[in-house]
N, C-alpha and C positions, 0 to 999 in steps of 0.2 A: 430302825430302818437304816442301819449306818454300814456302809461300806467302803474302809480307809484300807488302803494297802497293810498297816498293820495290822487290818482282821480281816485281810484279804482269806488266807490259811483257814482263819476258823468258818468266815460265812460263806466259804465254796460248799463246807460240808453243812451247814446252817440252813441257809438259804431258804430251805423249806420250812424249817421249825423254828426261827428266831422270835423271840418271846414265850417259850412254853410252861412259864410260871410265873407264880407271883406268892409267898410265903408271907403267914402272918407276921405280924411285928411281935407279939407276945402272945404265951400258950391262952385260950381264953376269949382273946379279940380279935374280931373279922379281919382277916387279911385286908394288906390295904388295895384299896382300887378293885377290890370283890364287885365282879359282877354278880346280877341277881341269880342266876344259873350255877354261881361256883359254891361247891360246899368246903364245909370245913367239917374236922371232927378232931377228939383227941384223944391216943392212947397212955390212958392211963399209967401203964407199965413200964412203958418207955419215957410219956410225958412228955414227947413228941405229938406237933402240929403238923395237921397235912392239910393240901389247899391242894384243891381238883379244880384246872383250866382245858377248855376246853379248845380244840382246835381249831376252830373255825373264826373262834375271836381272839385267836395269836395270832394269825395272818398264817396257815397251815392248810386252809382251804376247808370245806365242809363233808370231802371225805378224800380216803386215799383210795385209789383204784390199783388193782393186781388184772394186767390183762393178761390175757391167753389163758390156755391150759395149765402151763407151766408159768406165771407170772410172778412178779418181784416188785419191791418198792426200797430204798435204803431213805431213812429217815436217821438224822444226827439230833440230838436233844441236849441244849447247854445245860453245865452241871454248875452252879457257882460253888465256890470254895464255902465251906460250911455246910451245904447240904448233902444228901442223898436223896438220888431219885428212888422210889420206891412200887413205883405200879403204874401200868400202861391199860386204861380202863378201855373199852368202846363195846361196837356192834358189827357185826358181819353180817353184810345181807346177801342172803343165798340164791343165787342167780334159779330159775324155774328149770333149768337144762341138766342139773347136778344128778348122778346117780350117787356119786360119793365122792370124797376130798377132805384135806387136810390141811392146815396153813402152819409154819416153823416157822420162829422166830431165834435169830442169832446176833450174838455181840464179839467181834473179836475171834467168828468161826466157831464159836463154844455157841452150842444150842441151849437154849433156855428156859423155849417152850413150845410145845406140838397141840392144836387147836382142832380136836376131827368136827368137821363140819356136820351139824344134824339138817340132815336134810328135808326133814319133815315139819321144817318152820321155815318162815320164809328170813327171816334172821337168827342171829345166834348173836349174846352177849360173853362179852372174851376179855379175860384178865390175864393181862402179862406179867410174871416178875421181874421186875427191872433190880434186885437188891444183885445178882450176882452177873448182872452185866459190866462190862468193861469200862471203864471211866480213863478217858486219854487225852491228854489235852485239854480236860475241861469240860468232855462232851462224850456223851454213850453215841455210838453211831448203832442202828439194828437194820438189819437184814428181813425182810418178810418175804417169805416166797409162798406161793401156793400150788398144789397137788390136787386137779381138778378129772373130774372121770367123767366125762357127759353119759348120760342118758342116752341108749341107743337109738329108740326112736327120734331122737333131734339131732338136726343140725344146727349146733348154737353159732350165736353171732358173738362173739365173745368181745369182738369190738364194744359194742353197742347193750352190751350185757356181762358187764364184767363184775367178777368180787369186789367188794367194798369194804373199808372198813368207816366207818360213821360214829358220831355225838364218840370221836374218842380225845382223853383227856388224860394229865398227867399227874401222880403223882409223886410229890418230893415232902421229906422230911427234912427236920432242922432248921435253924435259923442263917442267912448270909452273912459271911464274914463283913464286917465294917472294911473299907478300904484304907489305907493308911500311906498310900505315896497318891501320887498323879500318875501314873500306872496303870492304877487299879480303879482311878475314880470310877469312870464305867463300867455297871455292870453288864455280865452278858444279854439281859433281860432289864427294856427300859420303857414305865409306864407312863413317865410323865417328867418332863423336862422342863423347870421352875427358870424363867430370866428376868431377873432385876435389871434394871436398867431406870437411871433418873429421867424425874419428872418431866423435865425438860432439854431431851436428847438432841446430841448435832451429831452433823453428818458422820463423824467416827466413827461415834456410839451405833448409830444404825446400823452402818457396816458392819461393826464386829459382831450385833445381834444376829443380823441374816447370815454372817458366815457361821456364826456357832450352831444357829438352827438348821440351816440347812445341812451342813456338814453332817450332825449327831442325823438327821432323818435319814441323812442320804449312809450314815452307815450304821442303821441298822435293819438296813434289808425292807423284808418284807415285813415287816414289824412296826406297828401305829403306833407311834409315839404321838402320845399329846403335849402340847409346846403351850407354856399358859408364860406371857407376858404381866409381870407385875412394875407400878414402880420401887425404886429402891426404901422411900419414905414408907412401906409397907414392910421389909426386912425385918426390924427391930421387933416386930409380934409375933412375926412367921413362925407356924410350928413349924417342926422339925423331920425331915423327910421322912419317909418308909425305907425298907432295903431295896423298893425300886423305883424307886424317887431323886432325880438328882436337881440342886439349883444352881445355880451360876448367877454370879455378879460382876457386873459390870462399869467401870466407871471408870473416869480420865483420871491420868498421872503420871508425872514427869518418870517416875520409878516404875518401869515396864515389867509386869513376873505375872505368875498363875501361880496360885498359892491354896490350900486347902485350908478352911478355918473350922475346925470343931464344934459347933453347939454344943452338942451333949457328948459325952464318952459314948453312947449306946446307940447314937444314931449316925448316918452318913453325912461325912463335910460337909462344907459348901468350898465352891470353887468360886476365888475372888480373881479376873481376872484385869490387871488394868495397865495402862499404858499412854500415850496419845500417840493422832496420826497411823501411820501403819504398822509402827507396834504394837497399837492395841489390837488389830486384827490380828498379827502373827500371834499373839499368848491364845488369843480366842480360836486359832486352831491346832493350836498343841496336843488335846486329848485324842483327837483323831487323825493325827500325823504319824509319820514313818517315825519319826522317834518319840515317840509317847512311850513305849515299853523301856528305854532308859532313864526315863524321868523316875527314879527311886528315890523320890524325897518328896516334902510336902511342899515346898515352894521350887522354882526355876522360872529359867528365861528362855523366852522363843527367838531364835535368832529369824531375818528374814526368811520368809517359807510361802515367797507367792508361786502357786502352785503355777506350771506350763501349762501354756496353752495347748490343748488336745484337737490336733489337726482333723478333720475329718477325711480318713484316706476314699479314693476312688476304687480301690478295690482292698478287698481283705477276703479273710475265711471266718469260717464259722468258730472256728479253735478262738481265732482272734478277738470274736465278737463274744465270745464266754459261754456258745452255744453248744459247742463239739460237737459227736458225734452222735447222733439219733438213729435209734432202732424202735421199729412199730412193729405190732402186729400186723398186717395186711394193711395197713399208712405208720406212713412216719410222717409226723408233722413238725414244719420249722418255724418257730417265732420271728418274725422277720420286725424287730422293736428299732422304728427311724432314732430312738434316743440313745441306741448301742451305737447305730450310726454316726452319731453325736452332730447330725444336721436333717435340716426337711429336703426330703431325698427324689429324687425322680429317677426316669429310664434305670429302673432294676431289673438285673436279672442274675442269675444262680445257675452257674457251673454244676450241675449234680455228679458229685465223685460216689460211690457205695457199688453194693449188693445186694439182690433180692432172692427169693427162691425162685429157684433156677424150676423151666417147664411153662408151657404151651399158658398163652394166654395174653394179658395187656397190663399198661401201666399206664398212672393218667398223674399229672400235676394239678392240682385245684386251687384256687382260692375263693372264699366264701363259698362253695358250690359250684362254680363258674370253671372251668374246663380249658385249664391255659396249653395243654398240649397230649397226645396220649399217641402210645406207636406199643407194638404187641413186645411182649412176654418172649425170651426165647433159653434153651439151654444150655446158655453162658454164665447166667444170672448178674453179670456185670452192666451195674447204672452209672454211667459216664452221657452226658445231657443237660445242655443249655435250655435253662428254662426265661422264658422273660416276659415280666409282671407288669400290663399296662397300669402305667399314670391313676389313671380311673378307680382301679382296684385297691388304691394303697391307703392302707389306714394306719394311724399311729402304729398299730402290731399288726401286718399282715401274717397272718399263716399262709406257707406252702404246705399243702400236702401231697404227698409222693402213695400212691396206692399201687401194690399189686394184686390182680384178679388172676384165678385158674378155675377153669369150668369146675362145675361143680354138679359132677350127671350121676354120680352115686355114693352108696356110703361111704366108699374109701376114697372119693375125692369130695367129700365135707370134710375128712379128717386133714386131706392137705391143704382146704383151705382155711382151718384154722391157725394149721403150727405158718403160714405161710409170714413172711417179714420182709422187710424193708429197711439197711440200714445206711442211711446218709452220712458219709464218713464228713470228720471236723476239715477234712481239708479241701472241701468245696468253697471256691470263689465265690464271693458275692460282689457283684461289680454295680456302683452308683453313682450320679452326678448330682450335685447342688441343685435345688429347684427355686427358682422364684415365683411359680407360679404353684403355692400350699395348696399337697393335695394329703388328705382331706382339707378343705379352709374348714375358718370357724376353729372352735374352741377342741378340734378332730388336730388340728395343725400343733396343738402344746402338747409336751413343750418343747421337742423338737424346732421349732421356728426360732426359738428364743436363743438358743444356741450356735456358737461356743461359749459368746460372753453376755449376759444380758446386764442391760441399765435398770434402776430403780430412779425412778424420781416421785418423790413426795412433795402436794402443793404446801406444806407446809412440815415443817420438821417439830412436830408436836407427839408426846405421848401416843396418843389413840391414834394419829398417821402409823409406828413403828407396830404399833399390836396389827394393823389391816395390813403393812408388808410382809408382817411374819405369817400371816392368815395364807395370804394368796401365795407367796413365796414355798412355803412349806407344802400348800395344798399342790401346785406344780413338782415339787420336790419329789414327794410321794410316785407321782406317773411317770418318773423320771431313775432308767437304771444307773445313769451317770450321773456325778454331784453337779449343780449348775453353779455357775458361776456370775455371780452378783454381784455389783459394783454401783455404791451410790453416785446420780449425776442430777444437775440441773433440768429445770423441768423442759427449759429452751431445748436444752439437747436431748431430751430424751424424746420431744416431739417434733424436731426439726431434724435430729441427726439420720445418720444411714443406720443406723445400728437400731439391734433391735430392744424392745424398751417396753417397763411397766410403770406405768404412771396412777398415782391416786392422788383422787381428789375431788375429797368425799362432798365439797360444796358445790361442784361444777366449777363452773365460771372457765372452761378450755379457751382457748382462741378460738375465732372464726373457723382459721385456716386448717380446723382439725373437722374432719369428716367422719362422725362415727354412724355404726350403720344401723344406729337409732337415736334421735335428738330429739331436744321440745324445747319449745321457745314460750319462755313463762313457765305454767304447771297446765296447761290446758293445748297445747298444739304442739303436736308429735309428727314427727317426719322419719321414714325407712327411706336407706337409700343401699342397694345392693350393691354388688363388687363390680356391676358393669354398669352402673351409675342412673339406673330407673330409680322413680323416688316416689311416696305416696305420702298424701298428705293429711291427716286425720287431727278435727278440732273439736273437742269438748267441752259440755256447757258443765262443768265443774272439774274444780283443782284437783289434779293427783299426785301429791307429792312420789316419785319412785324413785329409785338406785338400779345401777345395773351395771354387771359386767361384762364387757366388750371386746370382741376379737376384733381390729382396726387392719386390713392387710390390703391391699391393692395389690396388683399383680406386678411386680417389680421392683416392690418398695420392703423395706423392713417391717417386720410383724410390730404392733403395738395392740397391749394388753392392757385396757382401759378401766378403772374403779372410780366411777362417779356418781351424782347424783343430782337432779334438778331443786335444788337446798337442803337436801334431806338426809344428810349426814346419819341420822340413826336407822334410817331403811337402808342405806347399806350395809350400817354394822349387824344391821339382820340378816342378810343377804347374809354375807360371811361367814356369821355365826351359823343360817342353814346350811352351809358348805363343811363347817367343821363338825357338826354334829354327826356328821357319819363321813368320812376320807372317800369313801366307793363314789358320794355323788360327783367327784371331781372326773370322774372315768364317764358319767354317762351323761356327760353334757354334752347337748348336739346345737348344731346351727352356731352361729356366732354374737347372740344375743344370751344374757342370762339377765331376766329382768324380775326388778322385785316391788311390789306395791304392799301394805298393809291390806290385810282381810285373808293372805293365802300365802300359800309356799310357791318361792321362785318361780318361774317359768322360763325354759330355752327357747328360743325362738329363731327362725331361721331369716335374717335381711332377704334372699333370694325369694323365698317361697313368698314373704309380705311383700316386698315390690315387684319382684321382677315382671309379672305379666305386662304391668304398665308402659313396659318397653314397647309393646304389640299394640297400643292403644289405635296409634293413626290409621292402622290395619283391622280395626276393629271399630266400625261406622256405629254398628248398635250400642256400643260402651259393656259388653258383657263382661272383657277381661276386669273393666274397670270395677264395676259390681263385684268378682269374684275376690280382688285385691280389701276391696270393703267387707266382702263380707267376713275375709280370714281378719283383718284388723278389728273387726267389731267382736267377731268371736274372744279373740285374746284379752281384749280389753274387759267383755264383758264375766270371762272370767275372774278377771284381777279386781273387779270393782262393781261388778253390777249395772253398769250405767245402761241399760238397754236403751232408753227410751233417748237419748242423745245421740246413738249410734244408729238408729234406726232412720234419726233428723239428716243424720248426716249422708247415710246410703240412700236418700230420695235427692238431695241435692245434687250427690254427684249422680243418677240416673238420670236427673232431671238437665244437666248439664249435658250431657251425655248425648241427648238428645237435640238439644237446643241449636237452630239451623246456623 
């Protein structure tokens, strides 16, 4: 997941395929980090190993779509030094509208392979050879276009029923060269990222941990790297990594350098980086710096390289935001990601500079389905149009979409509303201002809130504190197009200051003066209080030890990202651990509650939806709101735990209260 100006070049063309292999270590034995789904096999003749990855678990998506009649996709695949790719495996699913068609695949304009679609299945399995494709830079780029004929009786929606290519996966021959400067540590493809760091870390050592991880996730794209924290008193047993395997050591020293140290002749270094103070963080981002590619040796020194602070402009284009320019078939759609923005953003709206096909008919702007503007079609074909996106609407990635419509009253105009398009050129304005008032809130608000700069404070500076910073650090990293920037601070400041801030502290014990929008006093009496300060009160006639992580934001104040627990220090290193077990669930957390109990997996929970009614209480003589606030808190509860028969005690009290003259 790593995106450093120096692989700025290669993961513009990446970006979709970053991780599309993993090769065994020896002819014979399972690749390493083999999913159960990859095979392997070996040809005899050649004595060559091959490892088939599938796309969907490189971070490549689960299929590629070819829209329109005439549609395209360019897919770049890294090549490491030492191998050859060798075969482009998958499945075409044949849309029901096909009378016939044919898909071409190209490397370098040199054609390689012509695919005629059988139309008499509803898929078709397609093997590409990739041996006489172009290898440039490191990387085959191809071309896929498809030659589609509709069926005369239909009018295909081709949006909405487009080619597919599916379950495809790559193969490569050969074994990876070993790297042998700091250069080269990095390979293009990274499975899992090893950090040593001592038992007993201080604030440096953290820092230079969260820069290194962060940095490595933030550049390698779209690509799950796994981040496994050891301490260094575990080194001396360590085996020895795979060819996508890298580890990194850590540790304080008056003698500042990044240095590779060899284990075996046949395996990858390790990178020993050390330093004190804010040297140690400079060596610790060496590999992903602008000058990594002159580091031609196995040891050097990082001179100061605190990166600039990345202003969030109030206006830019699309070119600027890394979006350019967008062509749809009948919509073009725009990723509008507040993390490009590099702040939690409000009052947006979008210049629309393009063209459409030109002829009678409409255009509309949408987001989520919701219909922010629409004025007719005319024959100029020129889209010049300010669109502007309520508050309300904006979610960490809103989509605009830009549609054009043309009647569609006969055969020959289904055929133009196919080839019909929409293209939003890169130099459309996008205009925003700072918001303090997080829209979406909750855990919809990261990590955009957290930036430009966030704090980390840890309630203690102990081993198992830096593994839960790298957890939660990394897991925001991941939702994040820009690297975030992380800065170990005190816990006073990270809950006192204006800045915005992630604090753990896996035993509780916060101050008073901290409001989160779920507490409990003891292990038995739980309080929700929402962002416009309703509160409800729920008491349990037994202990529940829980963890939970917290989106803390008021409306004015800096966001704070809270990791605690009512003494239960190991329910949240479960929590966590359900968080790393798959990176997706960090995207589909909603509400500003993630809470965790033994007996079940996490639950999100919204502060609003469990108190807020109770704002309406004095307005509400019969107590129903109050009931309804009970009953959503007993439901949750009674998930997490079972307790019916306690919560049922408690929803007659407060009716009973309710009631009472």
């Amino acid at each position: 997941m790593f995106r450093s100006s120096r692989m700025s070049s290669w993961c513009a063309r990446v970006a979709v395929t970053t991780g599309v292999l993993a090769l065994a270590l020896l002819p014979g034995t399972p690749a390493w980090g083999q999913e159960p789904d990859e095979t392997e096999s070996t040809d005899t003749a050649s004595d060559a190993v091959m490892t088939f990855l599938d796309f969907g678990g490189l971070g490549l998506g689960r299929s590629l779509p070819l829209y329109g009649l005439d549609g395209s996709a360019q897919i770049t695949i890294p090549v490491p030094t030492g191998t050859v790719p060798s075969e482009l495996t998958g499945t075409v699913t044949i849309p029901a509208w096909l009378d016939r068609g044919w898909l071409d695949v190209e490397s370098a304009d040199r054609p390689i392979a012509r695919i005629v679609l059988d139309t008499n299945a509803s898929t078709v399995p397609v093997s590409i050879p990739l041996t006489a494709a172009a290898v440039v830079g490191g990387t085959v780029t191809l071309e896929l276009s498809s030659t589609l004929i509709p069926d005369a009786t239909y009018c295909p929606d081709v949006r909405n029923d487009p080619l597919r290519l599916i379950d495809a996966s790559v193969a490569y021959a050969g074994l990876p060269a070993i790297p042998r400067t700091l250069a080269d540590f990095l390979p293009p493809v990274l499975r899992q990222l090893t950090v040593f760091v001592p038992s007993e870390p201080d604030s440096d050592v953290i820092a230079a941990a969260l820069t290194m991880t962060t940095s490595v996730t933030d550049y390698y794209g779209a690509q799950t790297v796994n981040v496994v924290v050891r301490p260094d008193s575990e080194l001396q047993g360590a085996v020895s990594d795979g060819p996508f395997e890298r580890s990194v050591v850590l540790s304080e020293n008056n003698d500042a350098s990044a240095e590779l140290v060899f284990p075996l002749d046949q395996a990858p270094p390790r990178l020993f980086v050390t330093g004190s103070g804010a040297e140690l963080i400079d060596q610790a981002r060496l590999v992903t710096s602008n000058v990594a590619e002159l580091a031609l040796s196995t040891k050097a020194f990082a001179g100061a390289s605190v990166p600039p602070a990345v202003l969030a402009p109030n206006s830019t284009t699309l070119d600027d935001l890394g979006i350019g320019t967008v062509t749809g078939t009948r919509t073009a759609s725009i990723p509008l990601d507040q993390t490009r923005l590099g702040r939690s953003v409000a009052n947006v709206s979008v210049h629309l500079i393009g063209t459409y096909t030109p002829g009678s008919g409409s255009l509309t702007a949408t987001v989520g389905g919701a219909t922010l503007a629409a004025w007719p079609a005319d024959d100029s074909g020129i889209l010049d149009r300010w669109i502007e996106i309520p508050n309300a609407t904006l979610e960490r990635i809103t989509t605009l979409d830009v549609t054009v419509e043309h009647p569609a009253d006969s055969a020959a105009a289904c055929g133009r509303t196919v080839v019909s398009e929409v293209t939003v050129d890169g130099s459309s304005v996008v205009e925003s201002s700072g918001s303090s008032t997080y829209a979406p809130l909750g855990f919809g608000s990261l990590p955009q809130t957290l930036m430009p700069r966030v704090g980390i404070a840890l309630a203690d500076n102990t081993f198992a504190n830096i593994v839960r910073a790298v957890s939660i650090v990394d897991g925001l990293q991941r939702m994040s197009s820009r690297a975030l920037d992380v800065s170990v601070i005190s816990l006073e400041d990270a809950l006192n200051g204006t800045e915005p801030a992630i604090v753990i502290a896996p035993d509780g014990g916060l101050p008073d003066t901290v409001t989160l929008p779920l507490s409990s006093t003891g292990a038995t009496t739980f309080t929700t209080v929402s962002a416009q300060g309703s509160e409800t009160v729920l008491t349990l006639d037994a202990a529940l030890p829980f963890a939970s992580l917290q989106v803390a934001a008021a409306e004015g104040d800096a966001a704070k990202l809270i990791a605690s627990s009512n003494g239960a220090p190991e329910e949240l290193d479960r929590l966590l651990g359900w968080l790393d077990a798959d990176p997706s669930r960090w995207y589909g957390l909603s509400g500003d509650v993630l809470f965790g109990a033994a007996g079940s997996d996490p639950l999100s929970l919204s502060s609003a939806d469990l108190a807020g009614p109770e704002a309406d209480a004095a307005a509400d003589p019969d107590g129903s709101n109050g009931l309804l606030v009970a009953g959503i808190v007993a439901a949750v509860v009674l998930v997490v735990i079972g307790l019916a028969a306690a919560l049922i005690v408690w929803m007659r009290s407060r009716r009973s209260d309710s009631r009472a003259p």
